[in-house]
C-alpha positions as CSV (number, residue, x, y, z in Angstrom):
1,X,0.0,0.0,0.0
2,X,2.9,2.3,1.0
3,X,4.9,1.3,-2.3
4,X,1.3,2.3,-4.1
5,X,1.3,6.0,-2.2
6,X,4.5,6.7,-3.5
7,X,4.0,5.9,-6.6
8,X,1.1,8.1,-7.0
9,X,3.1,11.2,-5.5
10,X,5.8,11.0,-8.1
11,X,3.7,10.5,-11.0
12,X,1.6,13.5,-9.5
13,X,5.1,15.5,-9.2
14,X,6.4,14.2,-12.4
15,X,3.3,15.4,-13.8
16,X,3.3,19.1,-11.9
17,X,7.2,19.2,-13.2
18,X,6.1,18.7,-17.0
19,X,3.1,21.2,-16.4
20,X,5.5,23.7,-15.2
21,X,8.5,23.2,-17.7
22,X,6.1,23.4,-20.8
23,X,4.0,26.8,-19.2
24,X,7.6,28.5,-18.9
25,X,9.0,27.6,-21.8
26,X,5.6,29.3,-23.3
27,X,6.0,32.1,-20.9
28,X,9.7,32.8,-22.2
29,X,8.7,32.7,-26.1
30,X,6.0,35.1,-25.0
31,X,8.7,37.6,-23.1
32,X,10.5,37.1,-26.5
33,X,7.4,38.0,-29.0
34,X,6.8,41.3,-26.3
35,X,10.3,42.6,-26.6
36,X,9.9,43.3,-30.7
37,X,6.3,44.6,-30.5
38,X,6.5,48.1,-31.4
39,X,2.0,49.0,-31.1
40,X,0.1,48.3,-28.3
41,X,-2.4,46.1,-30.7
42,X,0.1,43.8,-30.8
43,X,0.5,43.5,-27.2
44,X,-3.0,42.6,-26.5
45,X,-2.6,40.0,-29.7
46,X,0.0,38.2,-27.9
47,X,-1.3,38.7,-24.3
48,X,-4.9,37.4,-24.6
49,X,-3.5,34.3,-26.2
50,X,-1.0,33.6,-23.8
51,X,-3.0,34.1,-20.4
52,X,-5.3,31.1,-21.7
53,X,-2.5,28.6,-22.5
54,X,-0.8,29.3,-19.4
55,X,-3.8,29.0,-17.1
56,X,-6.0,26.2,-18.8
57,X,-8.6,29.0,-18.0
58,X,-11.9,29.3,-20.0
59,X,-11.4,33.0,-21.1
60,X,-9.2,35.7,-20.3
61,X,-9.8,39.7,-21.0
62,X,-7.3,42.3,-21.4
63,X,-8.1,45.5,-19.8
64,X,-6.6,49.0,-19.9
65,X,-7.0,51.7,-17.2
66,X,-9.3,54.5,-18.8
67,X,-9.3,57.5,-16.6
68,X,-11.7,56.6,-14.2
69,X,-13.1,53.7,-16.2
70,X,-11.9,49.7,-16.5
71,X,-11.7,49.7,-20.7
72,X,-11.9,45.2,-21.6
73,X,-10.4,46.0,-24.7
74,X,-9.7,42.0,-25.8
75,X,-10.7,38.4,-24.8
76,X,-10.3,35.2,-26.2
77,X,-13.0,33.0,-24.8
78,X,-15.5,30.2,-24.8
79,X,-18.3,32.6,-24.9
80,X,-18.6,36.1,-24.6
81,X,-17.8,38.7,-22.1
82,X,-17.6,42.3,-21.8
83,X,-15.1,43.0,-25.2
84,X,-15.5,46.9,-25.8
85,X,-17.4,47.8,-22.9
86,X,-16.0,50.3,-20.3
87,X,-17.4,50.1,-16.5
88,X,-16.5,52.3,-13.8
89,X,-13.2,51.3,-11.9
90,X,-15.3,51.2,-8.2
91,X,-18.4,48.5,-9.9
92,X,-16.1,45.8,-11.3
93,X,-13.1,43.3,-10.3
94,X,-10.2,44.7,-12.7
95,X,-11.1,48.5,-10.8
96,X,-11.0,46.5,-7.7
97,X,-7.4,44.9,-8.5
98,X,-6.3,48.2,-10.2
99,X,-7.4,50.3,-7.1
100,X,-5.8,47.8,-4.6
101,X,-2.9,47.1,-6.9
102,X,-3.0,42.9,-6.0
103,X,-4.6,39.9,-7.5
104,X,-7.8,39.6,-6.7
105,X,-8.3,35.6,-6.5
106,X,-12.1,34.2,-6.6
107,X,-13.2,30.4,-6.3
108,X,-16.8,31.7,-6.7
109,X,-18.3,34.7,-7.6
110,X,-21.5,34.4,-6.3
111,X,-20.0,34.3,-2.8
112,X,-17.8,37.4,-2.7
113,X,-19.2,41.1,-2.6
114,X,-16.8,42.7,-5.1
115,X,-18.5,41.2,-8.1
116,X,-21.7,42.5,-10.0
117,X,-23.6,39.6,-10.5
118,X,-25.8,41.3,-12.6
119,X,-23.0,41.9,-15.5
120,X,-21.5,38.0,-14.7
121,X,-24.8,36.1,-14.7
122,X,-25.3,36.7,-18.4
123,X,-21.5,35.0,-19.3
124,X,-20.2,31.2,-18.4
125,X,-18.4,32.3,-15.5
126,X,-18.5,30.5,-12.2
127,X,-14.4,31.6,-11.1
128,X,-11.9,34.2,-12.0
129,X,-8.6,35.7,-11.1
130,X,-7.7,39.2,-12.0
131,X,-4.3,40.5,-11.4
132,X,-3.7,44.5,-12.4
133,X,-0.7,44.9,-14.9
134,X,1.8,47.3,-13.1
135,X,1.8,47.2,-9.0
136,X,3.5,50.7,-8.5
137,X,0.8,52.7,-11.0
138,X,-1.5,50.0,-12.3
139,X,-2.5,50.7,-16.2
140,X,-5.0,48.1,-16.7
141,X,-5.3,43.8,-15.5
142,X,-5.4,40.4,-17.1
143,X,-8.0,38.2,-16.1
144,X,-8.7,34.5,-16.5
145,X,-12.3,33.0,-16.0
146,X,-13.2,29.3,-15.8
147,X,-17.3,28.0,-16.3
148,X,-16.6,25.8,-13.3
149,X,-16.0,26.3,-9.8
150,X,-12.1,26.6,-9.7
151,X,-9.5,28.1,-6.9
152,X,-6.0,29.9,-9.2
153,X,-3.3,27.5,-8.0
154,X,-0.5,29.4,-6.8
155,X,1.3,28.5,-10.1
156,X,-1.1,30.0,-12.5
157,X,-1.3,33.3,-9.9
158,X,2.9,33.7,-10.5
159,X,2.7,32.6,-14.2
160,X,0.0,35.4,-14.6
161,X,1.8,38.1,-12.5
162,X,4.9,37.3,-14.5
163,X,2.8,37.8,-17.5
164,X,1.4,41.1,-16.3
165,X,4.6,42.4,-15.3
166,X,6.1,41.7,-18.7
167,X,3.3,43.3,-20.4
168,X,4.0,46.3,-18.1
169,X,7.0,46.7,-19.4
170,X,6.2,46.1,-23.6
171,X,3.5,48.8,-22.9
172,X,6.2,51.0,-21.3
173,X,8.3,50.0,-24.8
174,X,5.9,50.9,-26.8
175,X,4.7,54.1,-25.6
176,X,8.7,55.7,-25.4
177,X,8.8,54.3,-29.0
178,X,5.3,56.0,-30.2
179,X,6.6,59.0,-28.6
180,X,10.0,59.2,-29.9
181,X,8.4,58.3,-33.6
182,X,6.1,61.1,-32.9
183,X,8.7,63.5,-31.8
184,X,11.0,62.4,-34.7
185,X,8.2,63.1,-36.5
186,X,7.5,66.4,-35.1
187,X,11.7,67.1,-36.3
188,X,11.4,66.1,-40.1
189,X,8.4,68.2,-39.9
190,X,10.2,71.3,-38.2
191,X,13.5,70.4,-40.6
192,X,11.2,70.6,-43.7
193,X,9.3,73.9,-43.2
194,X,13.1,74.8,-41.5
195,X,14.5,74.5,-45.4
196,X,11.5,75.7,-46.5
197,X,11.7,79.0,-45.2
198,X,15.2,79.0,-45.7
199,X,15.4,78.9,-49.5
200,X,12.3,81.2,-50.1
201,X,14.6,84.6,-49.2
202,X,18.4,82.5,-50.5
203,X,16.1,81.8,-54.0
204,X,15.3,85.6,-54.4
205,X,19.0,86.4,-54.0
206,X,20.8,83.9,-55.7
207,X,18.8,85.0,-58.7
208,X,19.9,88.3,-58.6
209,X,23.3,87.3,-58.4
210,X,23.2,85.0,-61.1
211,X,21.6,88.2,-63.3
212,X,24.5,90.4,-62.1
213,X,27.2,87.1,-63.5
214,X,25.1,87.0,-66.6
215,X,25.5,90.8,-67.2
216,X,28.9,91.4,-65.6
217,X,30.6,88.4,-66.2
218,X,33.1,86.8,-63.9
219,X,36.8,89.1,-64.2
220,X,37.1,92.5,-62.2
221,X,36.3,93.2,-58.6
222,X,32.7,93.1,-58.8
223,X,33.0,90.1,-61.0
224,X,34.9,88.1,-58.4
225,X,32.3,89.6,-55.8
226,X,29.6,88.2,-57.6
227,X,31.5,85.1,-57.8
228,X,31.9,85.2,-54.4
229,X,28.3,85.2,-53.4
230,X,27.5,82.5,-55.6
231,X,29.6,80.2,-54.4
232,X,28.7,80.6,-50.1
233,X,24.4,80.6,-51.9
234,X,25.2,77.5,-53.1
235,X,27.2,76.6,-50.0
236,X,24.1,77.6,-48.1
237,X,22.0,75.3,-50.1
238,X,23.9,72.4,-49.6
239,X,24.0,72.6,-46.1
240,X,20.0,72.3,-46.2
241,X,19.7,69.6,-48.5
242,X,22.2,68.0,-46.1
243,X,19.8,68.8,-42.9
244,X,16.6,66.9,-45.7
245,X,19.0,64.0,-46.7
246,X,20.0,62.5,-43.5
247,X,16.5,63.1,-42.2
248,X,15.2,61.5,-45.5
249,X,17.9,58.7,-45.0
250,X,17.2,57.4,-41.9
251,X,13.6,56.9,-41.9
252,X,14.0,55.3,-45.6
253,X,12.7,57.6,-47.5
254,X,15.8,57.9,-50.2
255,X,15.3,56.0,-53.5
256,X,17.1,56.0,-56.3
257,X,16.5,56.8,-59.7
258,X,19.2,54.0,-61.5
259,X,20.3,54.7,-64.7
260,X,23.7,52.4,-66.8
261,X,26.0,55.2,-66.9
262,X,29.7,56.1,-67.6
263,X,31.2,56.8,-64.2
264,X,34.1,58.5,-65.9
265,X,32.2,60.6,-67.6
266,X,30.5,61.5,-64.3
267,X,33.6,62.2,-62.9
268,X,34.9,64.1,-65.6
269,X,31.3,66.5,-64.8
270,X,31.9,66.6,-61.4
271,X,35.4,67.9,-61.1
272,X,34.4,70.6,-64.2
273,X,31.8,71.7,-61.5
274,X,34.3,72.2,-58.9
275,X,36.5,74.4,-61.0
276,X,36.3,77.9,-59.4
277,X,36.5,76.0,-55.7
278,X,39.6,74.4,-56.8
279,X,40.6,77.9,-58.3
280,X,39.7,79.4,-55.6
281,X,41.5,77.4,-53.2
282,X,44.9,77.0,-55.7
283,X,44.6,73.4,-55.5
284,X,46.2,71.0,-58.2
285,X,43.7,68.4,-59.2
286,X,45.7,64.9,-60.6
287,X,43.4,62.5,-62.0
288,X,44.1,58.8,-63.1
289,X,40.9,57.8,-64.7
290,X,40.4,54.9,-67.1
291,X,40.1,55.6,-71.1
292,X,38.0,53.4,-72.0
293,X,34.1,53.6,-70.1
294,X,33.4,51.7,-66.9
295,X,29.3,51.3,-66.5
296,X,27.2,51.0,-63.6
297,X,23.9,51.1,-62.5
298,X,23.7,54.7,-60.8
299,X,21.6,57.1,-59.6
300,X,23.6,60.3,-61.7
301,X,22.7,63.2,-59.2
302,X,23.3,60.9,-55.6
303,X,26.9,59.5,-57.5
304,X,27.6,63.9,-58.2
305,X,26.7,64.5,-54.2
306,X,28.8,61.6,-53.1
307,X,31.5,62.8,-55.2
308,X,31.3,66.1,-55.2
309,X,31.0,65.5,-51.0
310,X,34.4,63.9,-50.9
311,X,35.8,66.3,-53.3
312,X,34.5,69.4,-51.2
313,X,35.5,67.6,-48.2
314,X,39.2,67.2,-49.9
315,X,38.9,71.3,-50.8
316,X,38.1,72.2,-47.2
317,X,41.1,70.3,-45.3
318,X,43.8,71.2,-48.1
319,X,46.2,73.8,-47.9
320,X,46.7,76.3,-50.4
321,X,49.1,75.4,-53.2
322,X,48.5,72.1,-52.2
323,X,47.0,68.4,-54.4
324,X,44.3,66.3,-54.6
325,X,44.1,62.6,-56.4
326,X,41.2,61.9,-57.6
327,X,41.8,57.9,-59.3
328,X,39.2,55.5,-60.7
329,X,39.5,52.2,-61.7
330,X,37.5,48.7,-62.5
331,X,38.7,45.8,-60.7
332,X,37.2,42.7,-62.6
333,X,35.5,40.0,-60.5
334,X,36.8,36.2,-60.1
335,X,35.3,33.7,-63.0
336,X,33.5,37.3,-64.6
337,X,30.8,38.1,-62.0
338,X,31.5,40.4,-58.9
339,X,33.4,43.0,-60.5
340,X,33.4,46.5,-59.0
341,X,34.8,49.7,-59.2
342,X,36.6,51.9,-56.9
343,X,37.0,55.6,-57.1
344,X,39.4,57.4,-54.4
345,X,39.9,60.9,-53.6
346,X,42.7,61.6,-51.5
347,X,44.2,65.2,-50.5
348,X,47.4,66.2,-49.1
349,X,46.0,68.3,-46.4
350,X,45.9,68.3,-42.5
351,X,45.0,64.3,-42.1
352,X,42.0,62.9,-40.3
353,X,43.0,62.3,-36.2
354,X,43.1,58.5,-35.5
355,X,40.8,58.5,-32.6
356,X,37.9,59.2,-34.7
357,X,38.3,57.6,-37.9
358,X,36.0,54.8,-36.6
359,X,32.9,57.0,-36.1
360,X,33.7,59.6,-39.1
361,X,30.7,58.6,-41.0
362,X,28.2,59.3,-38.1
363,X,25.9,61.9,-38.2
364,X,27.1,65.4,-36.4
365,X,31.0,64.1,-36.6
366,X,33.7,66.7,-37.4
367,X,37.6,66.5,-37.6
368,X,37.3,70.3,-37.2
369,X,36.4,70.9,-33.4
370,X,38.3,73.8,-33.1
371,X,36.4,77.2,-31.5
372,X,36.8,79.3,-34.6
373,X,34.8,76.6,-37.2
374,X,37.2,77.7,-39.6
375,X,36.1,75.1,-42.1
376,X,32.1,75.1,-40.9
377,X,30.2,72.7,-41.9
378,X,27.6,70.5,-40.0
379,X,29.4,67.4,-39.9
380,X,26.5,66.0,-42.1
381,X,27.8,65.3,-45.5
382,X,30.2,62.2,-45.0
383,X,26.9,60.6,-42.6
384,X,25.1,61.3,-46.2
385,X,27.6,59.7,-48.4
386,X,28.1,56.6,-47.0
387,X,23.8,55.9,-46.7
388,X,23.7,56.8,-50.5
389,X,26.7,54.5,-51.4
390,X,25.1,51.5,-49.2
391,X,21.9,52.3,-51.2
392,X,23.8,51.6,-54.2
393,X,25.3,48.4,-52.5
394,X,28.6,49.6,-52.5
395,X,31.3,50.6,-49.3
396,X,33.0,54.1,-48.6
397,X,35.9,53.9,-45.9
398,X,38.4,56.3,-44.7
399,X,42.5,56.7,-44.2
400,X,44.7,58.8,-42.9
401,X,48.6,58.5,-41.8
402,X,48.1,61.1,-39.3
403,X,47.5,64.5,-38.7
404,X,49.3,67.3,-41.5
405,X,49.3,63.7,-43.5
406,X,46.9,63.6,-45.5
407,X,43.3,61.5,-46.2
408,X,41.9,59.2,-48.2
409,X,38.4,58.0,-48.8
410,X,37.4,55.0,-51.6
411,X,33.9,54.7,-52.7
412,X,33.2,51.0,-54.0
413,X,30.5,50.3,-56.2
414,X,29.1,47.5,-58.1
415,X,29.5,48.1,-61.9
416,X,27.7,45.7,-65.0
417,X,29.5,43.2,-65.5
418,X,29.1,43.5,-69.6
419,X,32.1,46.8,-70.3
420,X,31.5,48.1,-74.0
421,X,32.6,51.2,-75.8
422,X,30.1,52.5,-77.6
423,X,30.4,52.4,-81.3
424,X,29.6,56.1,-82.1
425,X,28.4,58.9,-78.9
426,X,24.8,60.1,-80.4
427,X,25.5,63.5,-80.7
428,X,22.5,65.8,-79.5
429,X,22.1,69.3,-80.8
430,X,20.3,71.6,-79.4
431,X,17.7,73.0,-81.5
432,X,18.2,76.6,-82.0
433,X,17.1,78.9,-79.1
434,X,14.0,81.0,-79.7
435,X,11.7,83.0,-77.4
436,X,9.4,81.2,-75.3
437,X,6.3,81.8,-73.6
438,X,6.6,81.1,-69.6
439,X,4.3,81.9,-66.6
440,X,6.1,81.7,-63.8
441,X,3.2,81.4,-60.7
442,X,4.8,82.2,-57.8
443,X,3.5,84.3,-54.2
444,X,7.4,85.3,-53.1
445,X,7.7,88.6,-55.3
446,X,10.9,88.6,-54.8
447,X,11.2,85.3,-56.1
448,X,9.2,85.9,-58.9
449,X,10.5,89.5,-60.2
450,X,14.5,87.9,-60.1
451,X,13.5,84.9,-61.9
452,X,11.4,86.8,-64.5
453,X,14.7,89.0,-64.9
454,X,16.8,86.1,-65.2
455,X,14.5,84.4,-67.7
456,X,14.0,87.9,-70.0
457,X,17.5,88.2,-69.7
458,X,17.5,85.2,-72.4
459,X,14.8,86.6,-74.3
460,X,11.9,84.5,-73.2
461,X,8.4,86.3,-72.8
462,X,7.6,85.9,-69.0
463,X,4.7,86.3,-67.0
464,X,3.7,85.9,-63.1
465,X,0.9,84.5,-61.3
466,X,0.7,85.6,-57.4
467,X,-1.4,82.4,-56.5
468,X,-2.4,79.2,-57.8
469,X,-6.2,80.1,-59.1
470,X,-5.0,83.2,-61.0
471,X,-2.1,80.4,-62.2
472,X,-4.8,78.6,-63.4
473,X,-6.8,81.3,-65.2
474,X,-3.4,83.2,-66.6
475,X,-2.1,80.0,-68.1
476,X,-5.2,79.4,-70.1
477,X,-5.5,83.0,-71.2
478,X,-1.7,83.1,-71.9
479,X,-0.8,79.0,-73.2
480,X,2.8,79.3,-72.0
481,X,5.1,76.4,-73.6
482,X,6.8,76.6,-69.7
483,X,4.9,76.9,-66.7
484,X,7.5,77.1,-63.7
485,X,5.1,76.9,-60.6
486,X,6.0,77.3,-56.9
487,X,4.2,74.4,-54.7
488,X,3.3,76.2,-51.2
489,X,0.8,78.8,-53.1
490,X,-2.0,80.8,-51.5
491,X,-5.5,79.4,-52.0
492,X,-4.9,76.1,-54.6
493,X,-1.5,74.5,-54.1
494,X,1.3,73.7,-57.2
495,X,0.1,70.3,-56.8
496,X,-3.5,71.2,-57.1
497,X,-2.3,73.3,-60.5
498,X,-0.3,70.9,-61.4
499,X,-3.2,68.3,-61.7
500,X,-5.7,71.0,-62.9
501,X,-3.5,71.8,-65.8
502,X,-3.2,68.7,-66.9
503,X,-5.8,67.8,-67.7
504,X,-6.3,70.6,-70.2
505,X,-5.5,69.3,-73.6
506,X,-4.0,73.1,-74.3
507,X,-0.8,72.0,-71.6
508,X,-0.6,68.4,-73.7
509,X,3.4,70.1,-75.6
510,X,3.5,72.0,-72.8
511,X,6.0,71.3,-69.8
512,X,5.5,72.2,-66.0
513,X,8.4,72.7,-63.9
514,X,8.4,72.6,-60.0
515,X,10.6,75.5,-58.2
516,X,10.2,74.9,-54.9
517,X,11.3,75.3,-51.3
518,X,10.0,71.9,-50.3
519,X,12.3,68.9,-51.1
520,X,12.0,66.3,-49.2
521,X,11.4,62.5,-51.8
522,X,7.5,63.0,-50.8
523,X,7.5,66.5,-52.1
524,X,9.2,65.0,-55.5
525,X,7.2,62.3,-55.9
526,X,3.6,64.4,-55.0
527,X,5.2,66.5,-57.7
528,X,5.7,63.9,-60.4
529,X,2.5,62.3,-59.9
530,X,0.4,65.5,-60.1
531,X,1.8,66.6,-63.9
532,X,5.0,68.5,-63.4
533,X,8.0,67.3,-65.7
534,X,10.3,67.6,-62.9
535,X,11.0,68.8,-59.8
536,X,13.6,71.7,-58.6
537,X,14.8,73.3,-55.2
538,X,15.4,76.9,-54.4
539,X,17.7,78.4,-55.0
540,X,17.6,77.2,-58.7
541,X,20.6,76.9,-60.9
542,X,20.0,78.2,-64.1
543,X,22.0,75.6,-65.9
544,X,20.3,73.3,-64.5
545,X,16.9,75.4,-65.2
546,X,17.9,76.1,-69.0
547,X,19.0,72.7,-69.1
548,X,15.2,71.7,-68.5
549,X,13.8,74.3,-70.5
550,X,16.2,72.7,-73.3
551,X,14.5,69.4,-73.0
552,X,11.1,71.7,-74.8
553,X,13.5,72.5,-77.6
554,X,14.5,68.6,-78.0
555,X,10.8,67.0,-77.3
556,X,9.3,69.7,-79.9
557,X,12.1,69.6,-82.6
């Protein structure tokens, strides 16, 4: 009989033990699931399952604290119960557990005062326990319910409590994450209207400077002036699309427009561009650069602002009189696939300090600490070009011997594996200039007065809209062959024009051009998909502007 006893006590224990191992191991792939949840719907997803399976019970609710009321947001149950319903936290048992922060544990609810009959009799419940997520400042409870008279073992009150106290903490996750989303939010927002305002007084004036080059040309005092400006506009202008792109970058909001190009053609661009800095600065350039073309799969205007970053970068830190390297080359892949090619820019100026090499490609990092902020600079554009070279799948790294030694950074990029010459370069004239129609619609006068110089200067007939509606009516009155519209407009928006125009079959040859101070890869792409041709910042370059305007001349010829 004895012998029989024991028996029956370790198969009961053995039994307990395998109970216990297999509700932990749940419990611990639950903890697991609420560490990556990032919304609070998720939580309750997880939660309302788990409480079941780890108590055997019947049903289970999830509830959240409401201000003064008990919300049962979930459940997951035989039947139904209260899912949706908000009672007051003094008439029902998750108030009761909230208020007196413990479990509240009941064998039968028909016996203890703390429960309204009235809202139970209607559901299968005969037992519950309810225990409040959170002790310190409860924020809501789990509870389990079972149709038949049944007392919470101790286990199932600590598996639950473990469970609430987990959930505590995902909810605590989850909220700092919604509020540093909204908050990051809240900057791009600020960082946006930021540029925004920004380039609507830098677009006025960089327009009248590029007049006063157009008319005065570039030799003399007042040329070099004039020069002057320009360059610390555009200086200007980079630092804001710098302050958009790593915003832009690290929330994903970059893509790239790929194209097969000739990197050394792009390279030969670039560096023409840089002229007058490298002028300026009485730099020698030296370039090594393949002759035959090495093709990749690029996006052309992120490959110029990766180049022309490390370039710029190589023009700040360089003495005077002193050289930069600037060497491409294609290194073929192993059995034909893989190849890649590497282009370096290194400078001969005051070196990169050792001790922060490994984080010179973070956001906000700057060799030049130094009180003066001789070389300025937000210790953005390095952060920019290595996201926009891993977009591309390529690498960017950095090296330096030391400090007056000189630095080096190589970009490596993935090129197509087939290399051709072409046979004969189409040659593209341009057709020969006349005078063209434009409406420029545009609520900045000063904006609009400088670029209607600017664009009479080159003999085009130009008028201006001062809102969107009289846009609107003005460029079916006039019939421009160039509409160059602003997008923040008074009463109908550029995108609003955009799509109104379009659908006019008067604007079918006609081509709409965004000038804008927003610039963010929403603003483009709202920009695209409303009718306009193609999308431009302030302050505009007028190459790049003519350049546009050239494309009429090409579609039309």
């Amino acid at each position: 009989m004895k012998n029989i006893l024991q028996s029956s006590i370790s198969q009961e224990q053995n039994l307990h033990q395998g109970y216990s191992i297999s509700s932990y191991n749940r419990l611990l792939l639950v903890v697991k699931d609420l560490a990556c949840v990032r919304t609070i719907e998720e939580i309750i997803e997880i939660v309302r399952l788990a409480a079941r399976d780890l108590t055997n019970a019947d049903g289970v609710t999830f509830v959240l604290r409401d201000g003064e009321c008990c919300h049962y947001v979930d459940e997951n149950a035989i039947g139904p119960l209260w899912k949706g319903m908000r009672f007051p936290l003094k008439s029902c048992i998750s108030g009761w557990a909230m208020l007196n922060k413990q479990a509240a544990v009941i064998e039968d609810i028909y016996q203890d005062a703390r429960i309204p009959i009235d809202a139970y009799k209607v559901t299968f419940v005969k037992s519950l326990v309810m225990v409040p997520i959170r002790i310190a400042d409860p924020l809501g409870a789990i509870g389990a319910y079972w149709s038949t008279p049944h007392l919470a073992t101790r286990e199932e009150i600590e598996l639950l409590e473990i469970l609430t106290d987990t959930t505590a903490v995902a909810i605590a996750n989850v909220q700092l994450f919604q509020k540093l989303t909204n908050q990051n939010a809240l900057k791009d927002k600020f960082i946006a209207m930021l540029a925004h305002e920004l380039r609507n007084p830098v677009a006025p004036i960089s327009n009248g400077v590029q007049l006063l080059k157009l008319k005065l040309g570039e030799t003399g005092a007042v040329g070099e002036t004039v020069l002057m400006m320009q360059h610390q506009i555009k200086h200007l202008s980079k630092l804001i699309d710098e302050l958009l792109d790593v915003s832009s970058i690290t929330y994903g909001k970059i893509s790239l427009n790929l194209e097969k190009v000739n990197l050394v053609d792009l390279v030969h661009q670039s560096i023409n561009d840089h002229t007058q800095a490298i002028k300026r600065s009485n730099l020698t350039v030296v370039k090594d650069l393949p002759n035959t073309p090495v093709w990749a799969y690029v996006d052309p205007t992120r490959f110029f602002q990766i180049f022309g970053n490390l370039l710029d970068n190589a023009l700040k830190f360089s003495k005077p009189d002193g050289t930069i390297w600037v060497d491409l080359s294609f290194i073929p892949g192993e059995n034909g696939s893989g190849s890649v090619a590497t282009l370096s820019v290194r400078d001969s100026g005051i070196g990169i300090d050792p001790t922060i090499l490994s984080e010179l490609f973070e956001p906000f990092t700057q060799g030049d600490r130094s009180l003066d902020r001789s070389r300025g600079g937000l210790g953005l554009g390095l952060s920019v070009v290595k996201s926009l070279v891993e977009l591309h799948g390529g690498n960017v790294e950095a090296s330096s011997r030391g400090i007056d030694l000189g630095a080096e950074f190589k970009v490596t990029l993935p090129v197509c594996e087939e290399i051709k010459t072409l046979d004969n370069d189409l040659e593209i004239t341009e057709a020969a200039k006349k005078s063209l129609k434009i409406l420029v619609i545009e609520d900045n006068d000063d904006s609009a007065f400088s670029l209607k110089a600017v664009l009479e200067y080159f003999g085009h007939e130009v008028t201006i809209a001062r809102n969107g509606i009289l846009g609107v009516q003005t460029a079916r009155e006039f019939e421009p062959h160039i509409i160059i519209c602003d997008i923040g407009l008074p009463e109908m928006d550029g995108f609003a024009v955009a799509e109104e125009l379009s659908k006019d079959s008067k604007f079918t040859d006609s081509i709409m051009i965004a000038l804008t101070g927003y610039g963010s890869q929403e603003d483009k792409q709202l920009a695209l998909q409303s009718g306009f041709k193609c999308h431009l910042t302030k302050p505009v370059d007028f190459d790049i502007l003519t350049a546009e305007i050239d494309r009429y001349f090409l579609a039309s010829a």
